[in-house]
N, C-alpha and C positions, 0 to 999 in steps of 0.2 A: 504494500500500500504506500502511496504517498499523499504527499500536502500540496493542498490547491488550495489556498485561503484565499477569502475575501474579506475585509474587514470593514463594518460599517457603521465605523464612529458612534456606536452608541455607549451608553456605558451604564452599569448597575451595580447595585448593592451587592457586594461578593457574596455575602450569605444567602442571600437568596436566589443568586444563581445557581451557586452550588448545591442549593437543596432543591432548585427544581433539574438540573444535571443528572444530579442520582435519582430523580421519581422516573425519569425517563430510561435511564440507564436498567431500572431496576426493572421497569415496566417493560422493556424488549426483550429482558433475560438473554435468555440465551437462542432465540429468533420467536420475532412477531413481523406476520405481514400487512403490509396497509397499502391503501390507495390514496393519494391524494397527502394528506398529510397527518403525521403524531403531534402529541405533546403535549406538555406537563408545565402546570403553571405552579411557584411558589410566591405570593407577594409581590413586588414588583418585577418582577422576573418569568420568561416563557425559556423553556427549552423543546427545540421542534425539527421534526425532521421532516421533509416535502419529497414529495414523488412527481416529477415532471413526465409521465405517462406510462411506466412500463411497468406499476404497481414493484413492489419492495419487501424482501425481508433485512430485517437492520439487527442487530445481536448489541449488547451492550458493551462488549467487548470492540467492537466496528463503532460505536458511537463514541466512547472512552475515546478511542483512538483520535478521532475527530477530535474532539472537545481538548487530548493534549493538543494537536497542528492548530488551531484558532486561538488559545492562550498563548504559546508558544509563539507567533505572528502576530498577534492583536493586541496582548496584556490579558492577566490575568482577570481584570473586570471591565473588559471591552466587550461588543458582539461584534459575530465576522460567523464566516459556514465556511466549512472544507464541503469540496465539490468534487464528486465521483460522475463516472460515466453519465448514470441517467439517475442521476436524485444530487439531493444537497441537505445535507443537516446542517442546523442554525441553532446559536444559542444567543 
């Protein structure tokens, strides 16, 4: 896997990212499929992952991974998505 960031200048309260991070994280386990798009709101914070047509399964561990490429390019309490083939998760 690699990193395809995009970073979009928003920015939010770490704790609450971080707790909605792990509801999504927790919530795809270890594969869930969706169409269209996931995700997990905590307080001022969404974490969300979008299916731009070809419907999706996402594992928490593939999302993890995202979430380190977007901190890692963004900051720790910035939004930005890493972009795969045909989806994007966003936090």
């Amino acid at each position: 896997m690699t990193c395809d960031v995009s970073c979009n200048g928003q920015t939010g309260n770490q704790d609450d990212m971080n707790t909605a991070e792990s509801g999504l994280a927790g919530y795809l386990g270890s594969g869930r499929s969706f169409s269209g798009s996931v995700s997990w709101n905590w307080n001022s914070a969404w974490a969300f992952g979008c299916d731009y047509g070809n419907g999706q399964t996402a594992t928490s561990d593939l999302y993890n991974f995202d979430i380190r490429c977007v901190k890692a390019q963004c900051g720790s309490s910035k939004g930005g998505w890493n972009s795969h083939p045909s989806w994007k998760s966003t936090y």
